[in-house]
Residue frames as qw, qx, qy, qz and C-alpha x, y, z in Angstrom:
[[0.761, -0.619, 0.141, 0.135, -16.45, 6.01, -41.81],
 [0.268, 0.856, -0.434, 0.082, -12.88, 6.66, -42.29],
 [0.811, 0.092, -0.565, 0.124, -10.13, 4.30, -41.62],
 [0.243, 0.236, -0.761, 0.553, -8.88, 5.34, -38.44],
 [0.642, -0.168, 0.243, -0.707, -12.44, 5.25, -37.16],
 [0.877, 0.070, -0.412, -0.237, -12.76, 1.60, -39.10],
 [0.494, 0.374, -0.681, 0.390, -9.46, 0.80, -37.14],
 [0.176, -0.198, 0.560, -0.785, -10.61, 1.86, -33.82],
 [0.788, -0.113, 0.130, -0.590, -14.18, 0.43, -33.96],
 [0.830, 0.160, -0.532, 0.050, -11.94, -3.32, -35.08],
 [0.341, 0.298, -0.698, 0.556, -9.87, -2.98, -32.32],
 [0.420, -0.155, 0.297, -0.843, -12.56, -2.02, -29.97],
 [0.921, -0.091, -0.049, -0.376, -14.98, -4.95, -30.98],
 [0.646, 0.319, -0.643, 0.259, -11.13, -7.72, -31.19],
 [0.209, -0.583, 0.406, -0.673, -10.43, -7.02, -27.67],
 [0.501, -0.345, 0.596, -0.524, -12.69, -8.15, -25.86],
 [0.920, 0.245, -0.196, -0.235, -13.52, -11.33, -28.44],
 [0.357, 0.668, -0.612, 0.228, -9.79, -11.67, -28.04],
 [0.201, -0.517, 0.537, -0.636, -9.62, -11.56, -24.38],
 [0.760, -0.109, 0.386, -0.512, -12.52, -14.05, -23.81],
 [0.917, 0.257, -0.303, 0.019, -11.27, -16.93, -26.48],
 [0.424, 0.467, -0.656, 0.414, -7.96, -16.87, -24.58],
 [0.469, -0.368, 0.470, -0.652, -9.42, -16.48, -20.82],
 [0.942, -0.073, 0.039, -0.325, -11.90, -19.33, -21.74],
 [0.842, 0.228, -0.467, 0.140, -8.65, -21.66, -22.72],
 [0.092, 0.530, -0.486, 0.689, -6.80, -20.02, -19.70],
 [0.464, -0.389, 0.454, -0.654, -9.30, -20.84, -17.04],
 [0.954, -0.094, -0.054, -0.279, -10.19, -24.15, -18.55],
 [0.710, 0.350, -0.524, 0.316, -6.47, -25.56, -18.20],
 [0.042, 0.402, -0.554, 0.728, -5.84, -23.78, -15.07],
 [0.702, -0.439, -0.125, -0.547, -9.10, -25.10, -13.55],
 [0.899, -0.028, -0.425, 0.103, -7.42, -28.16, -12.75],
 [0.297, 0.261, -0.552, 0.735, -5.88, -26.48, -9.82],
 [0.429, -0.433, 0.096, -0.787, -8.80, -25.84, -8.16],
 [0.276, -0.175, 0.857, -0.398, -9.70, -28.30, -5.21],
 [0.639, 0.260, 0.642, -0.335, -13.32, -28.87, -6.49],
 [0.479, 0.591, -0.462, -0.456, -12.89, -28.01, -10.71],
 [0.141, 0.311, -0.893, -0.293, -11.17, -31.54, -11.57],
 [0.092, 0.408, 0.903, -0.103, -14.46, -33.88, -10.08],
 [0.577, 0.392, 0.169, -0.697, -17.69, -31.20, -11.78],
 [0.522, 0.467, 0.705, 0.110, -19.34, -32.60, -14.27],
 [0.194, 0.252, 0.352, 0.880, -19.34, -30.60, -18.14],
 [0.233, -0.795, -0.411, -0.382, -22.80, -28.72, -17.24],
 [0.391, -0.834, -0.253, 0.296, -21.42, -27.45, -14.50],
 [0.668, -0.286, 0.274, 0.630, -17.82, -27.18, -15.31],
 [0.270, 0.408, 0.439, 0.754, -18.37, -25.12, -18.87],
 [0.060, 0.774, 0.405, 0.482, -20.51, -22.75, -18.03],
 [0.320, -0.923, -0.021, 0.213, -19.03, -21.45, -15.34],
 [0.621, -0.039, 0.359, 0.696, -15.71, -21.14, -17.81],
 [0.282, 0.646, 0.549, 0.449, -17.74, -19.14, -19.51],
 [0.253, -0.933, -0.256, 0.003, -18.94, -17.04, -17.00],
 [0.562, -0.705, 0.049, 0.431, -15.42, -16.58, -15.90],
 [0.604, 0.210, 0.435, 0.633, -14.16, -15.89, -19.16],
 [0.048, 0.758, 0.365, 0.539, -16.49, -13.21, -20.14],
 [0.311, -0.948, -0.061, 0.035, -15.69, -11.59, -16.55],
 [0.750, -0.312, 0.249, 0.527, -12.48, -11.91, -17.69],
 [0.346, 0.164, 0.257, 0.887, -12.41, -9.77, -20.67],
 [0.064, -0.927, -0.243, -0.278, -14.69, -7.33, -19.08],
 [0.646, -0.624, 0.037, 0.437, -11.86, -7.03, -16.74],
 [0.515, -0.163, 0.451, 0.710, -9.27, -6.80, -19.30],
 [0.068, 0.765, 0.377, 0.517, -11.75, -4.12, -21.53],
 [0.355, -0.934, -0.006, -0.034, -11.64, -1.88, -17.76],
 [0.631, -0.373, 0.289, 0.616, -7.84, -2.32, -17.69],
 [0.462, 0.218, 0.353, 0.784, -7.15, -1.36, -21.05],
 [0.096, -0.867, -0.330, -0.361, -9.91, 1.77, -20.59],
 [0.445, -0.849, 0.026, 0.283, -7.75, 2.83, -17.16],
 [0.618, -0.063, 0.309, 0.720, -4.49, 2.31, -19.30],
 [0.209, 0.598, 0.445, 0.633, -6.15, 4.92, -21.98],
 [0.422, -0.815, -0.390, -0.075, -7.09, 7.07, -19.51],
 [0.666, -0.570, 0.124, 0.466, -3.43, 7.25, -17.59],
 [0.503, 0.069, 0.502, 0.700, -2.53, 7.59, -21.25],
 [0.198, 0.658, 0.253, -0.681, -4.77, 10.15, -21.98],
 [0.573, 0.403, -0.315, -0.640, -5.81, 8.93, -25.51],
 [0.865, -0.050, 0.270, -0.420, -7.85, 5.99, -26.34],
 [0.823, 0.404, -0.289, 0.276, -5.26, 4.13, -29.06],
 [0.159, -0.960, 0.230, 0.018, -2.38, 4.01, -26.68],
 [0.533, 0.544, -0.638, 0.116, 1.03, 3.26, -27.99],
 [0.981, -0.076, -0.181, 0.003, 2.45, -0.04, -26.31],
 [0.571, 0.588, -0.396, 0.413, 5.11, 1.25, -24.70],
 [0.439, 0.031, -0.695, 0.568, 7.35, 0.48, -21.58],
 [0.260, -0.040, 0.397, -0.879, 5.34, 3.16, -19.12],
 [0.745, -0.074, 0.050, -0.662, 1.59, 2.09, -20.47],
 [0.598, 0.144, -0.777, 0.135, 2.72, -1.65, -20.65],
 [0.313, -0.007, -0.661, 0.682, 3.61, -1.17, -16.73],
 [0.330, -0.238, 0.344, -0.846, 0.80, 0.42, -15.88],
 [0.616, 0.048, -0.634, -0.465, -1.36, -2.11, -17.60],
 [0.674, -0.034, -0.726, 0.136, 0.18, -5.13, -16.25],
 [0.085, 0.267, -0.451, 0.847, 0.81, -3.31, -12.93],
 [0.542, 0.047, 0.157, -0.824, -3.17, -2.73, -12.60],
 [0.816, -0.069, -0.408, -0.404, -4.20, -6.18, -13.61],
 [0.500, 0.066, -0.793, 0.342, -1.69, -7.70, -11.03],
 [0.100, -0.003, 0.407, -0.908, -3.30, -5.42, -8.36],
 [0.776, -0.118, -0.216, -0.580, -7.11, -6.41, -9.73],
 [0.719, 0.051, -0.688, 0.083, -5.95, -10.18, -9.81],
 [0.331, -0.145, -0.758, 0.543, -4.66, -10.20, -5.87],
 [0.341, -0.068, 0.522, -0.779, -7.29, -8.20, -4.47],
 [0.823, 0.015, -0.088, -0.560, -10.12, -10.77, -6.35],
 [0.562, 0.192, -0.776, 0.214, -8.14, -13.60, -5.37],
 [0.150, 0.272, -0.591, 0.745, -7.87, -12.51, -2.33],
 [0.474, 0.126, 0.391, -0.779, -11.51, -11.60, -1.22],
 [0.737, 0.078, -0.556, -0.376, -12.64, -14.75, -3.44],
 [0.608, 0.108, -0.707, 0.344, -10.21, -17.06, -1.23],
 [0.290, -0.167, -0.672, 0.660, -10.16, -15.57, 2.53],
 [0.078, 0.098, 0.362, -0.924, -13.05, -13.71, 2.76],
 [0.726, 0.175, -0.234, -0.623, -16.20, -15.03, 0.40],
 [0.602, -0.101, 0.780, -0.136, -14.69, -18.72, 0.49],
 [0.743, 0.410, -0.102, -0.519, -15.97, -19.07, -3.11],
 [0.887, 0.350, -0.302, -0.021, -12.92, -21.56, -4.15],
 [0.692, -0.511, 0.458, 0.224, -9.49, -23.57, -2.54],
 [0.196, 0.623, -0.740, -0.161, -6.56, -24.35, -4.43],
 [0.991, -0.130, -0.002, 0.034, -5.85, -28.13, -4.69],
 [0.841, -0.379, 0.110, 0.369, -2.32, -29.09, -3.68],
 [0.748, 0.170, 0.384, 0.514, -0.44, -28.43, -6.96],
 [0.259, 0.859, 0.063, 0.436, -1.02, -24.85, -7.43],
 [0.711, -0.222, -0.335, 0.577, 1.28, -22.29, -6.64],
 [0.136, -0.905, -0.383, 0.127, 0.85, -19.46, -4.08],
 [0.313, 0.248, -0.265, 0.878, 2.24, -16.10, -2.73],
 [0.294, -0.137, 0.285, -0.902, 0.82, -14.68, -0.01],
 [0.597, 0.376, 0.612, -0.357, -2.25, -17.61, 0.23],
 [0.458, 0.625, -0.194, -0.601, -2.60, -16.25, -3.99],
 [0.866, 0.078, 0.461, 0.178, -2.22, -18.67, -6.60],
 [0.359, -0.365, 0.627, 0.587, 0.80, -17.99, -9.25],
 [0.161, 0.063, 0.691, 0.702, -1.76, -18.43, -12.23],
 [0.012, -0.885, -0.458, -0.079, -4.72, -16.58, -11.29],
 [0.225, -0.755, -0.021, 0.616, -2.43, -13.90, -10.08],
 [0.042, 0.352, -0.459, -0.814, -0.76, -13.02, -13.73],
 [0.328, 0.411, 0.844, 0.107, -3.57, -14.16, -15.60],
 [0.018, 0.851, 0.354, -0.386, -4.90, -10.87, -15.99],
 [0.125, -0.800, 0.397, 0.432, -1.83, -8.82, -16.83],
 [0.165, -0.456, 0.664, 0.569, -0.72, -11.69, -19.07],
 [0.299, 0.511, 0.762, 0.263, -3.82, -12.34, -21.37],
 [0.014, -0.880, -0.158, 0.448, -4.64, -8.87, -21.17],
 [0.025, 0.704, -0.418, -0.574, -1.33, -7.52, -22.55],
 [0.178, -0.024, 0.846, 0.502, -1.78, -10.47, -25.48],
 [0.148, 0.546, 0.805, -0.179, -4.82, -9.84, -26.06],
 [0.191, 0.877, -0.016, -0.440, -4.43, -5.93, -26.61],
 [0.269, -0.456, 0.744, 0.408, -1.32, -6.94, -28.62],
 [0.350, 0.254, 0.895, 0.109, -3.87, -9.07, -30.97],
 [0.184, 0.753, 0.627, -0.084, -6.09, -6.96, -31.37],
 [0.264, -0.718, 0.274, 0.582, -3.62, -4.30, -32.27],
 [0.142, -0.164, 0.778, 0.589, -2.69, -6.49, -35.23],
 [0.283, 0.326, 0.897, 0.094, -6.10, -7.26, -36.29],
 [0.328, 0.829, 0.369, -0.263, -7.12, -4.10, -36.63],
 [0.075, -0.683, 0.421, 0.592, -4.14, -2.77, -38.31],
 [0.267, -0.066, 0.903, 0.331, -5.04, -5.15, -40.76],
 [0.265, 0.684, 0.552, -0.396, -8.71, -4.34, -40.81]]
């Protein structure tokens, strides 16, 4: 294996390890906005962190795959256009699974203290876009280190 293969298969496995150690701290702090999150009990309460974690950096693995894509090569450079599309595309995931969580499945409620737009909540909406872009950012450095 050569190094830019070694580089690419680090970055490729960081990611999404990244993505989910940050998500999991992300959703467990934020939880405490949720109406029913602050009264579960740990058995309940963890594992669905989990769950939501890990669909969190599959998200943020299909974001960075559309970014590569738009970019038309799988290492793309971090710059102002793929940045924007990134983030762009994870705000745009984020409100439409907000959305059709909240007004249309019913799955969860806000409690009092979060803040919306549009019905949305303010830290599920960038959540995506802004663990995502740290996340690729990490994993950027970790392989370059690799």
């Amino acid at each position: 294996m050569n190094q830019r293969q070694a580089k690419t298969l680090s970055f490729s496995a960081a990611l999404p390890v990244t993505a989910f150690l940050l998500n999991f701290c992300w959703e467990s702090l934020h939880g405490l906005f949720f109406a029913a999150h602050p009264e579960m009990p740990a058995g309940e309460y963890v594992p669905m962190m989990l769950f939501m974690a890990l669909m969190d950096a599959l998200g943020i693995s299909a974001l960075y795959l559309f970014t590569a894509l738009s970019a038309r090569q799988w290492s793309w450079p971090g710059s102002w256009r793929n940045n924007s599309i990134f983030f762009l595309a994870a705000l745009a995931a984020a409100f439409t699974i907000e959305y059709i969580s909240i007004f249309m499945l019913h799955l969860w409620h806000y409690g009092p203290s979060m803040p919306v737009v549009f019905g949305v909540g303010l830290l599920p909406l960038f959540q995506l876009a802004l663990t995502g872009l740290f996340s690729v950012y990490v994993a950027r450095r970790f392989a370059s280190t690799s």
